[in-house]
C-alpha positions in Angstrom: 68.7 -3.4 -25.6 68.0 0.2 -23.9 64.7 -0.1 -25.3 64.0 -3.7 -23.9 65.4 -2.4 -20.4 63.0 0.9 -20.2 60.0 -1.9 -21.4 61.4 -4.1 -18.0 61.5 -1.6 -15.4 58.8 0.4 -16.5 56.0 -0.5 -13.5 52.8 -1.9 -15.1 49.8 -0.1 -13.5 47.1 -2.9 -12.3 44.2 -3.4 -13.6 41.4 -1.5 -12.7 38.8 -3.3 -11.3 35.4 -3.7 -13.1 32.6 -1.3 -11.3 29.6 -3.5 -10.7 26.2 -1.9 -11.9 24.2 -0.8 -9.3 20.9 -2.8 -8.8 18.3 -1.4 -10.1 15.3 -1.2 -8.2 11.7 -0.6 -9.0 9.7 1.9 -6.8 6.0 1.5 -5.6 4.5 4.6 -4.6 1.8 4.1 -2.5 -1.7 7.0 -2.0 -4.1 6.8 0.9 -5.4 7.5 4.2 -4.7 5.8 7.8 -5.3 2.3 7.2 -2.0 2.9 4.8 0.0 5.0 5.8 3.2 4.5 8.2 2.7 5.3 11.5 6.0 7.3 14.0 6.8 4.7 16.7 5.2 7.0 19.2 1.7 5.6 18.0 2.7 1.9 18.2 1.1 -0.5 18.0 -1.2 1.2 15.4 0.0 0.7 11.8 -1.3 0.7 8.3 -0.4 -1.7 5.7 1.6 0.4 3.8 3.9 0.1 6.4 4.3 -3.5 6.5 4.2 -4.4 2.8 7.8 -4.4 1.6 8.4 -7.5 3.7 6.8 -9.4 1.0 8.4 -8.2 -1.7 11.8 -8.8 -2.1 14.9 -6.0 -2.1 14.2 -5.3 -5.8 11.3 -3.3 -5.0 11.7 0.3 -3.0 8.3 1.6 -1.2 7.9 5.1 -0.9 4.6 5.6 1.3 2.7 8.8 0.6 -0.8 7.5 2.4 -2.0 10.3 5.6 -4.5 10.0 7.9 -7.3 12.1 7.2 -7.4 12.0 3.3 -9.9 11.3 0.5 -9.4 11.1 -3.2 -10.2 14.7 -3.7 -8.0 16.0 -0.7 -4.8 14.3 -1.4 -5.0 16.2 -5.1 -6.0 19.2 -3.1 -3.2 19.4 -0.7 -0.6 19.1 -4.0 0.6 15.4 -2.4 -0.6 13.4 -5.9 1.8 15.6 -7.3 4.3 15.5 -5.0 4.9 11.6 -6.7 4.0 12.3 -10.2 7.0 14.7 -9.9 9.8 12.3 -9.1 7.9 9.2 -10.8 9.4 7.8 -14.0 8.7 4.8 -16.2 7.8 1.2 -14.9 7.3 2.6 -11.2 3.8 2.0 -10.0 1.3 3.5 -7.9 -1.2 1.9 -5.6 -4.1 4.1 -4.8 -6.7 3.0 -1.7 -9.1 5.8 -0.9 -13.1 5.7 0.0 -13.0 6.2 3.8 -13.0 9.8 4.0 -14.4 9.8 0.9 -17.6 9.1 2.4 -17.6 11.4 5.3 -20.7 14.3 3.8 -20.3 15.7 7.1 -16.5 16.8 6.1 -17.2 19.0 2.7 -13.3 19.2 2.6 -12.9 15.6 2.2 -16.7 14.3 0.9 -16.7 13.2 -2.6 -19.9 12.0 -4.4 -19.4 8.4 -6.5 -19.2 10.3 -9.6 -16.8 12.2 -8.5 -14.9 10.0 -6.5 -14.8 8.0 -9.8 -13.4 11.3 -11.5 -10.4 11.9 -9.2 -9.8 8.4 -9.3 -9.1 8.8 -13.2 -6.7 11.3 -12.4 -4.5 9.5 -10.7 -4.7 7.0 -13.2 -3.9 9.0 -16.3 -1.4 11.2 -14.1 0.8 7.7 -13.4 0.4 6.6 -16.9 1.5 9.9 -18.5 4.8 9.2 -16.6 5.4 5.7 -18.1 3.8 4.3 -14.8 1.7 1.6 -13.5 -1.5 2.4 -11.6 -2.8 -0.2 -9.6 -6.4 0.6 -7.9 -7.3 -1.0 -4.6 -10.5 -1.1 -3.0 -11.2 0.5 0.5 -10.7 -2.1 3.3 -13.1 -3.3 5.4 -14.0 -2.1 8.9 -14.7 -4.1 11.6 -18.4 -3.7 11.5 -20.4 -7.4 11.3 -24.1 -8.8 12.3 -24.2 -9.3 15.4 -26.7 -11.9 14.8 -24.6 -14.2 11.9 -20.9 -13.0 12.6 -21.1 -11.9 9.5 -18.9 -8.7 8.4 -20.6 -6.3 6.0 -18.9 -4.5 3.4 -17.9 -1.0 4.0 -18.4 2.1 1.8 -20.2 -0.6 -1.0 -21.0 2.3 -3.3 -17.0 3.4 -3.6 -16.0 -0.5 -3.8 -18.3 -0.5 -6.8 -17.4 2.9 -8.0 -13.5 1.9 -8.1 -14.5 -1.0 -10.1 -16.3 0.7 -12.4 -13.1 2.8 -13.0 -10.8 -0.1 -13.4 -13.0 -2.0 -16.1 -12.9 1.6 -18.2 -9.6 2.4 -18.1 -8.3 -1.2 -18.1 -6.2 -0.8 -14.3 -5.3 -3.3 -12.6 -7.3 -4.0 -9.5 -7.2 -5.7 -5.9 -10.4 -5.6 -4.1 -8.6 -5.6 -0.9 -12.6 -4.9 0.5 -13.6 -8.4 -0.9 -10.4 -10.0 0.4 -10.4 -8.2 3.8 -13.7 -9.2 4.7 -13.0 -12.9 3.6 -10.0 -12.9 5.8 -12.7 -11.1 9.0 -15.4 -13.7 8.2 -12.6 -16.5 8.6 -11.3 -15.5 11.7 -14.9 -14.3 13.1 -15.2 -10.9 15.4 -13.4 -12.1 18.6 -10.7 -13.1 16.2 -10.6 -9.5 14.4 -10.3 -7.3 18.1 -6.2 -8.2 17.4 -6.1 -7.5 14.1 -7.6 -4.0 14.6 -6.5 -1.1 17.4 -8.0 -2.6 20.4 -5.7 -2.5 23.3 -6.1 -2.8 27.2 -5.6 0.3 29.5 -2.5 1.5 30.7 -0.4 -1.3 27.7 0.8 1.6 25.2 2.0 5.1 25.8 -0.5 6.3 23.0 -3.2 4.8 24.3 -3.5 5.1 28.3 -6.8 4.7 28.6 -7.0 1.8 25.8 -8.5 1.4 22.1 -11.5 0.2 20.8 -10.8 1.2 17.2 -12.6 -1.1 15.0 -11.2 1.3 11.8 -7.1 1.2 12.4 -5.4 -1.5 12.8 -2.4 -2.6 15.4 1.0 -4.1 13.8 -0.3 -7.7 13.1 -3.5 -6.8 11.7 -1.3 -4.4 9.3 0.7 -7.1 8.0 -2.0 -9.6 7.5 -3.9 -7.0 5.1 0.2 -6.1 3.6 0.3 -9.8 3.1 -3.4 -9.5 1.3 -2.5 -7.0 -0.9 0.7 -8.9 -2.1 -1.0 -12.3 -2.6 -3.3 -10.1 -5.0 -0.8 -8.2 -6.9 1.0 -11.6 -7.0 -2.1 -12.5 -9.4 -2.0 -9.9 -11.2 0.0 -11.0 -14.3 2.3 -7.6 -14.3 5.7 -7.0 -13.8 5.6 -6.5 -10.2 3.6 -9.8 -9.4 7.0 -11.6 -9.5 9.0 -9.7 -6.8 6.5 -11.0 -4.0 8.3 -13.3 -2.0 6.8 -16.1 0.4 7.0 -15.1 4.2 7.2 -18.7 6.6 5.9 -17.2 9.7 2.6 -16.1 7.4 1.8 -19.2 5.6 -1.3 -20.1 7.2 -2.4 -16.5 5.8 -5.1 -17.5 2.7 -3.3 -16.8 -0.4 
């Protein structure tokens, strides 16, 4: 009975409640120059598209944006930033890589690479991603708002590195999104006076940054940003990799071309 009494008024402890695994998340490192990188609030509205990407991806994927202003191929490796993500990347992240701009500057030895080489230090960002269980993904330099002013028609900026970041991504098998095809698709469609809101051109006296007014036909403000972030997605959405089924459908953008 003594025994049966203790097992009574002995106070059963309650059960402990089951932790929940945390969500796991898959992280998209992101290399380039100013038309990807994020942009302090002081400089609004100029943005890049790395900036506005995650909103079409859903809360599975984490963006960490490494892209600067002022950056090629060869002096992002330079300044140790390439390394700065291969360091903390792990397996199934990815890395997006859009360079060519300053790539093209021969007037800037710092930054200037040749196509050869270009196509060299592209490699290494391939092979440094994949060495880490990573997936590269290559993406063409974007187009600038440069067109005939007798068609309307946009030309294709920095051809030679479009093509040379081709080249690289049929030998090494990477995926690609020629964000330089798709960009100047998306100018062509909404013709030059549509394009002077997509890129940096503001009025006088609108924006802190820009008191005197833009007429930057390189940058873009906040909604061009997101229409090339949306690009980029609808590409990578095509891509038939892991990532492609993350991107999510944004209403406000559907009259974006997919």
């Amino acid at each position: 009975m003594s025994l049966l009494i203790l097992f009574i008024s002995t106070p059963v402890a309650p059960a402990k409640p089951i932790e929940k695994m945390p969500k796991k998340h898959l992280r998209v490192f992101i290399a380039g120059d100013s038309t990807v990188q994020t942009y302090d609030k002081k400089w609004e509205p100029k943005a890049g598209w790395g900036q506005m990407i995650s909103q079409f991806f859903s809360s599975e994927i984490m963006f960490e944006n490494h892209a600067i202003s002022g950056r090629s191929s060869k002096s992002f490796i330079n300044e140790g930033r390439l390394m700065r993500i291969l360091r903390v990347m792990k397996p199934n992240d990815y890395l997006l890589i859009q360079f060519g701009h300053n790539d093209a500057k021969k007037n800037r030895p710092e930054l200037y690479t040749s196509v050869g080489d270009f196509k060299k230090y592209l490699k290494i960002y391939v092979d440094g991603a994949r060495q880490r269980g990573a997936t590269p993904i290559l993406i063409t330099p974007i187009g600038r708002r440069v067109f005939n002013e007798a068609t309307g028609q946009f030309n294709v900026s920095f051809p030679e590195y479009v093509q040379g970041m081709k080249e690289v991504a049929t030998e090494l098998d990477v995926p690609l999104v020629d964000l330089s095809a798709l960009s100047i698709a998306y100018y062509n469609k909404i013709g030059p006076k549509g394009t002077r809101s997509v890129f940096l051109h503001t009025e006088p006296g609108v924006y802190p940054a820009f008191p005197k007014g833009s007429q930057d036909n390189t940058h873009f403000q906040e909604y061009g940003a997101i229409q090339m972030g949306n690009l980029v997605s609808r590409a990578i959405q095509n891509l038939d990799i892991p990532l492609s089924n993350y991107v999510i459908d944004v209403d406000y953008l559907s009259s974006i071309p997919k």
